[in-house]
C-alpha positions in Angstrom: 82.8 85.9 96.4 80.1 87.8 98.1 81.9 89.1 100.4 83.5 91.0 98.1 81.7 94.4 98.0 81.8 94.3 102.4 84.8 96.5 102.7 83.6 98.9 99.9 79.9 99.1 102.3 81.8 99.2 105.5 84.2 102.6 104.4 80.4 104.1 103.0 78.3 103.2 105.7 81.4 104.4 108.3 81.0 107.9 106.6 77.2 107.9 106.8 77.6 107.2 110.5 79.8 109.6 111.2 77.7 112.5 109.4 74.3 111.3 110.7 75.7 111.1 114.3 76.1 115.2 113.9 72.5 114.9 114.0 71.2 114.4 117.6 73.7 117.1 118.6 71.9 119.9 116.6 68.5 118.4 117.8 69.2 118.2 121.2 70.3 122.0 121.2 73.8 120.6 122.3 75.2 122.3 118.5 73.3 125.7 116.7 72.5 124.0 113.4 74.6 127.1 111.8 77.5 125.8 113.9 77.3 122.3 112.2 78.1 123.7 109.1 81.4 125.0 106.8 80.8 128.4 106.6 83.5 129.1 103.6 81.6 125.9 101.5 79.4 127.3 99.2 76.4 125.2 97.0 78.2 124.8 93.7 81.7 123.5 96.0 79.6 121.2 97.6 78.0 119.7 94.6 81.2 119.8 92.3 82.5 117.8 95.5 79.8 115.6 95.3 79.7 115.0 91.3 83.9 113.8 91.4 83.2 111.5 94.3 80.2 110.2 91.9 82.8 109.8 88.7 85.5 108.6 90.4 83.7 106.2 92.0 81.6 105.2 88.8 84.7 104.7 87.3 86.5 102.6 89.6 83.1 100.5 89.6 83.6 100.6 85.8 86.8 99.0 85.9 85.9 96.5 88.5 83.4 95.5 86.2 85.5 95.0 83.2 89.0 93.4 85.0 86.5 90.7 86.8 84.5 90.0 83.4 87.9 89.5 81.8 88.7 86.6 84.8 85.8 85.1 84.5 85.3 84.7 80.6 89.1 83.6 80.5 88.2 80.3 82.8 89.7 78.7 85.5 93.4 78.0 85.1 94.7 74.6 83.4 96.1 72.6 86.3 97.0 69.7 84.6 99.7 72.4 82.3 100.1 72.1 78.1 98.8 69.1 76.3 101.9 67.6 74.5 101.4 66.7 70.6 103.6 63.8 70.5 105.1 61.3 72.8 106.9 62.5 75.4 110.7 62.6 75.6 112.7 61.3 77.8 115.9 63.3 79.4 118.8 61.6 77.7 122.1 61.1 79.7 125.6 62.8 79.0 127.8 60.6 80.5 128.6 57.6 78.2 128.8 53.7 79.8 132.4 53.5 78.7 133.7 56.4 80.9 
């Protein structure tokens, strides 16, 4: 159980990685920092861009939260099946001792 959140860390951390690693080439002088950028992005783009991922995100984390409260408050499954009220019956043959 908690592992459970791994895969959701391993697809954010892989995305860090891959835009910190732009880093060292724009330090090294390898890549003009105004090379390393989107020149048709603009401010507001980039932070509506940012806001969805937020919501979306917040929102599947909100329904994570509810489906896996809703498991755990319902209990374990019965393995042992229905309780029977009376005594239990017992499969009755069709074929008669005369035939």
């Amino acid at each position: 159980m908690v592992s459970t959140p791994l895969g959701i860390l391993a697809v954010e951390l892989g995305w860090v990685v891959t835009e910190v690693g732009r880093q060292p080439w724009v330090i090294q002088n390898v890549l003009r920092t105004s090379e390393g950028v989107s020149p048709g992005l603009t401010a507001a783009e980039a932070t509506m861009t940012l806001a969805g991922f937020a919501v979306v995100y917040l929102g599947l984390l909100a329904l994570y939260t509810y489906v896996i409260v809703r498991i755990i408050r319902a209990g374990p499954p019965d393995v042992n099946g229905p309780e029977l009220d009376g005594p239990a019956e017992t499969p009755t043959s069709e074929v008669q001792s005369d035939d």
